[in-house]
Backbone as CSV, one residue per row, in Angstrom:
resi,resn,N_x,N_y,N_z,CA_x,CA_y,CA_z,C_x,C_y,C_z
1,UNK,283.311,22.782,240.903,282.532,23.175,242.060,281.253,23.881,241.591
2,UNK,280.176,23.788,241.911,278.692,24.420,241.463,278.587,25.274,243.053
3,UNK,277.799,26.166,242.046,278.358,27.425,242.698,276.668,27.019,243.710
4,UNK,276.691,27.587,245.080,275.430,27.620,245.450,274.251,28.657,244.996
5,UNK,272.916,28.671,245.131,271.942,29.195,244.652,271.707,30.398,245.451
6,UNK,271.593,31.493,245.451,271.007,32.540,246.144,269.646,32.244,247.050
7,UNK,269.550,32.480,247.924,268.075,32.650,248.463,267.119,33.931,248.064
8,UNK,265.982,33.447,248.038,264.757,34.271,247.835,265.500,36.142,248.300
9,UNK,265.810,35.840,249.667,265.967,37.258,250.258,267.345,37.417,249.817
10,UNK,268.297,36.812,249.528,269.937,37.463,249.007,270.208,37.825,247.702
11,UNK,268.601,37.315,246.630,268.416,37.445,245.232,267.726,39.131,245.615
12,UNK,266.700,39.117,246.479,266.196,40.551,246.361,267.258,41.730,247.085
13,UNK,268.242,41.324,248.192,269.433,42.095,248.314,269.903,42.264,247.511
14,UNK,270.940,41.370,246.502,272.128,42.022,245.684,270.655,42.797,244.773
15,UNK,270.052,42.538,243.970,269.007,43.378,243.087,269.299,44.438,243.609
16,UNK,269.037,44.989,245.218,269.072,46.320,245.629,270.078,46.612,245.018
17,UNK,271.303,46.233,245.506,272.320,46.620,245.672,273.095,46.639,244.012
18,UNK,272.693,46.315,242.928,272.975,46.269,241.922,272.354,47.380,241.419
19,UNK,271.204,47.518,241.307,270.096,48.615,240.682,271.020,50.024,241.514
20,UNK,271.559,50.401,242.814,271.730,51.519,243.851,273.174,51.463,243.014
21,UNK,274.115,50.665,242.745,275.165,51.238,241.588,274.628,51.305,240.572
22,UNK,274.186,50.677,239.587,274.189,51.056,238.401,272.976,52.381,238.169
23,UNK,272.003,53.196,239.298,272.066,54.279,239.607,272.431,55.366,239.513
24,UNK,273.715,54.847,240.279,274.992,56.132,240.551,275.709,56.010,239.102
25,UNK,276.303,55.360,238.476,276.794,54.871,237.150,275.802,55.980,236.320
26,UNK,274.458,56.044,235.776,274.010,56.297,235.598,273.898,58.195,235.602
27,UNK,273.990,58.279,236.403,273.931,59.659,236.775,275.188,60.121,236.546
28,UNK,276.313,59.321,236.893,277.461,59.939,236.526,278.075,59.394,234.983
29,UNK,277.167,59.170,234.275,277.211,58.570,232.979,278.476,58.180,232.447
30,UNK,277.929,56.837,233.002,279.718,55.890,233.654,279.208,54.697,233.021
31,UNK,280.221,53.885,232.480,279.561,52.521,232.372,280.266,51.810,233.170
32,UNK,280.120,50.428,233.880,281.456,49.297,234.601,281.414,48.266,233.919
33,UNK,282.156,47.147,234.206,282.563,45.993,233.436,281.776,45.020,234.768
34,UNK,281.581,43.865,234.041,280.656,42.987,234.787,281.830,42.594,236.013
35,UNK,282.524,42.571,236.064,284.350,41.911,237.417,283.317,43.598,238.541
36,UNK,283.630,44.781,237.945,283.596,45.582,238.622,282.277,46.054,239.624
37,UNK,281.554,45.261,238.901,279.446,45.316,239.278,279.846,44.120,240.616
38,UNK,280.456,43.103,240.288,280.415,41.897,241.168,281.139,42.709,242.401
39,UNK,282.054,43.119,242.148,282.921,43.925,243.148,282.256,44.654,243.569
40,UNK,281.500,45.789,243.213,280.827,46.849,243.700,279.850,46.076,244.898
41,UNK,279.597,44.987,244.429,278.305,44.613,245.330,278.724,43.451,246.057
42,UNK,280.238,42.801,246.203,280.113,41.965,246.920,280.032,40.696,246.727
43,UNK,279.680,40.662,245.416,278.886,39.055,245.213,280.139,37.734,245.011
44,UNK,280.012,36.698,246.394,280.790,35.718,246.436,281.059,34.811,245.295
45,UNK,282.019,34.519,245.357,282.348,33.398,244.154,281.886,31.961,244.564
46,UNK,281.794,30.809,244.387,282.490,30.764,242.429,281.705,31.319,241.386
47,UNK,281.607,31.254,240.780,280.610,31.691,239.781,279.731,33.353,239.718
48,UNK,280.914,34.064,240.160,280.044,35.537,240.981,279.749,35.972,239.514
49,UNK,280.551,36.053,238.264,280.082,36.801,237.126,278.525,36.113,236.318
50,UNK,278.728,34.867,236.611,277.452,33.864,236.000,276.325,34.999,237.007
51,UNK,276.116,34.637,238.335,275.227,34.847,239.226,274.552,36.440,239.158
52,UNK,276.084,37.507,238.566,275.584,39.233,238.302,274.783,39.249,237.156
53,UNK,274.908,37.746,236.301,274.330,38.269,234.598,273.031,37.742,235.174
54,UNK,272.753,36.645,235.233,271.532,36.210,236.058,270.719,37.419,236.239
55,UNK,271.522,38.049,237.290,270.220,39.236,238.480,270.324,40.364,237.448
56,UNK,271.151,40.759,236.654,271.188,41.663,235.836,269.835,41.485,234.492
57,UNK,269.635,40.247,233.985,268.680,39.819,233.521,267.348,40.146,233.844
58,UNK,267.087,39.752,235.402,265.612,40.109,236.182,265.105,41.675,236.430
59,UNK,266.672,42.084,236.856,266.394,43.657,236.189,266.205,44.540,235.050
60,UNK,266.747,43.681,234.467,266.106,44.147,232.870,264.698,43.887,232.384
61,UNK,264.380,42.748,232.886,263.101,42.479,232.858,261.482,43.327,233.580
62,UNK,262.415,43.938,234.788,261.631,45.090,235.606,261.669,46.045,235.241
63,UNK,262.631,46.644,234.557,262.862,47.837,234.020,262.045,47.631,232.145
64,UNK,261.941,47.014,231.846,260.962,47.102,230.841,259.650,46.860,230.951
65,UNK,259.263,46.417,232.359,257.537,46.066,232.849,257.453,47.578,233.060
66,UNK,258.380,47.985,233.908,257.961,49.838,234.201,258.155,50.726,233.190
67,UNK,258.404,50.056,232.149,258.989,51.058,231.333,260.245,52.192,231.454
68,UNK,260.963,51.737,232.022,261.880,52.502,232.544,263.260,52.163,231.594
69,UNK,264.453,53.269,231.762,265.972,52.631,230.382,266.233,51.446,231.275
70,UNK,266.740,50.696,230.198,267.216,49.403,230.620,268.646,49.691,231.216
71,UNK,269.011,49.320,233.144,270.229,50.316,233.435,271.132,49.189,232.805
72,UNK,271.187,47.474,232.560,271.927,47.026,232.479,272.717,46.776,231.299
73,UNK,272.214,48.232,230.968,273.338,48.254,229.029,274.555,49.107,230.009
74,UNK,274.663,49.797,231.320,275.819,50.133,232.015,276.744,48.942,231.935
75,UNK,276.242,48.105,231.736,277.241,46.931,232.179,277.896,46.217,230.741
76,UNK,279.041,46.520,230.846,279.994,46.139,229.670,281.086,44.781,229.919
77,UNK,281.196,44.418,229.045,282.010,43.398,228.768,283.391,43.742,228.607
78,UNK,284.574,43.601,228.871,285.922,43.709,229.710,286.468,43.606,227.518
79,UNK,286.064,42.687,226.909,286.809,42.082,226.009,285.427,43.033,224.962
80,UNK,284.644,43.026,225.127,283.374,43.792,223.931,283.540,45.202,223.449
81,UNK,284.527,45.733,223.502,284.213,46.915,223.305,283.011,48.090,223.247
82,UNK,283.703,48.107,224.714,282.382,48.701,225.133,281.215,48.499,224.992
83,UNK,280.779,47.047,224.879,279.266,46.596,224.837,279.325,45.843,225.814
84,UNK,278.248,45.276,226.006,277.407,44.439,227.072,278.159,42.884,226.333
85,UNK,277.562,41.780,226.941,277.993,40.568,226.469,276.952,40.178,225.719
86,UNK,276.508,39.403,224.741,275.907,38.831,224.067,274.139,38.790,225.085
87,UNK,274.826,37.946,226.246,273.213,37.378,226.791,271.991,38.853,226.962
88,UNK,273.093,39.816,227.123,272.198,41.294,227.264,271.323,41.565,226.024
89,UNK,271.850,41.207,224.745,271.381,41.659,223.656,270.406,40.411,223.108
90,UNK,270.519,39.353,223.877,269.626,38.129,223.555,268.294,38.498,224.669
91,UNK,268.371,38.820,225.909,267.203,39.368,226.932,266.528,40.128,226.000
92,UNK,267.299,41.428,225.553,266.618,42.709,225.505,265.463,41.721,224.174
93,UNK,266.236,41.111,222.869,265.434,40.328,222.012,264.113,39.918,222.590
94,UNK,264.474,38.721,223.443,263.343,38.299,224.276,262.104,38.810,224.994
95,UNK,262.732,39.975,225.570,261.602,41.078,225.968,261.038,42.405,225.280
96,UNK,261.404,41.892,223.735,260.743,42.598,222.564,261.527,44.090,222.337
97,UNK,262.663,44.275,222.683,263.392,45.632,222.814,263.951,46.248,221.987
98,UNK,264.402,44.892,221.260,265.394,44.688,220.710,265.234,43.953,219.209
99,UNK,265.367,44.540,217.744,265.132,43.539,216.796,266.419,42.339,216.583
100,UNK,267.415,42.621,217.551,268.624,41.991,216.732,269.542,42.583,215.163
101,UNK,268.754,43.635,214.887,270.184,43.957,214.359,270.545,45.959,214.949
102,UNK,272.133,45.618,214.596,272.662,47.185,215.093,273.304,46.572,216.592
103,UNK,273.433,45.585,217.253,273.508,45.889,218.971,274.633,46.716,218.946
104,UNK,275.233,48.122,218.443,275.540,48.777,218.894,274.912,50.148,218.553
105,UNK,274.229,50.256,217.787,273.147,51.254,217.741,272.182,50.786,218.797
106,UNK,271.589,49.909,218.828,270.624,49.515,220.365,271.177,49.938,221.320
107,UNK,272.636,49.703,221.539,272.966,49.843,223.067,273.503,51.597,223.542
108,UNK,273.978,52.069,222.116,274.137,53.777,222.569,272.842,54.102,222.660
109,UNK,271.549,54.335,222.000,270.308,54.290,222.129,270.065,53.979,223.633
110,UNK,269.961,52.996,224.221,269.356,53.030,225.781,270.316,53.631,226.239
111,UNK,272.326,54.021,226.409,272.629,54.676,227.202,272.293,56.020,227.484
112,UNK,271.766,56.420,225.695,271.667,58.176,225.576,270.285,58.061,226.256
113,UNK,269.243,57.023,226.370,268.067,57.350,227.549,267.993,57.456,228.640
114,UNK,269.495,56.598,229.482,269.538,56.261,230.760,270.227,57.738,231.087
115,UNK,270.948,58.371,229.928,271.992,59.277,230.984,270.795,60.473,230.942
116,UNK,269.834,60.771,230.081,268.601,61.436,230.479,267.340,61.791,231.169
117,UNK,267.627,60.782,231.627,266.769,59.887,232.942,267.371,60.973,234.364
């Protein structure tokens, strides 16, 4: 089954609604697992974990135009120990953040910025 596409306006909802937890996460210097982000916000299946990494992506991408911590190192992988999944540490690459080596020195690094924030 292929999962359907978000619309223009349900891509800029969950964003809200993703950025307004991982926020609160934030402040209460919490991390969640990507099952628990989808949950937090709702987001229908099939494919709800594909569709959170997606929007989690575009926010990472905003949050480094503003210069702001990247919130979506909150978001951990269930099986990673305590890291993000791979595609997080391939973005952050992409949007120059990141050299590729250490991703776990990279990723305590942006949490110890976000929980200072």
């Amino acid at each position: 089954m292929v999962a359907a596409r978000l619309s223009q306006t349900e891509r800029a909802n969950y964003l809200e609604r993703i950025a307004a937890v991982l926020d609160a996460h934030a402040r209460q210097r919490q991390t969640l697992t990507y099952l628990a982000l989808a949950d937090a916000v709702a987001m229908p299946g099939p494919q709800r974990i594909h569709r959170i990494t997606g929007l989690l992506e575009t926010l990472m991408k905003r949050d480094a135009e503003a210069g702001r911590p990247i919130r979506a190192a909150l978001v951990v992988s269930r099986a990673g120990h305590g890291l993000p999944a791979a595609g997080f540490f391939d973005r952050a690459q992409r949007l120059g953040l990141f050299d590729g080596d250490d991703p776990s020195g990279f990723h305590r690094l942006v949490l110890e910025r976000l929980f200072r924030s």
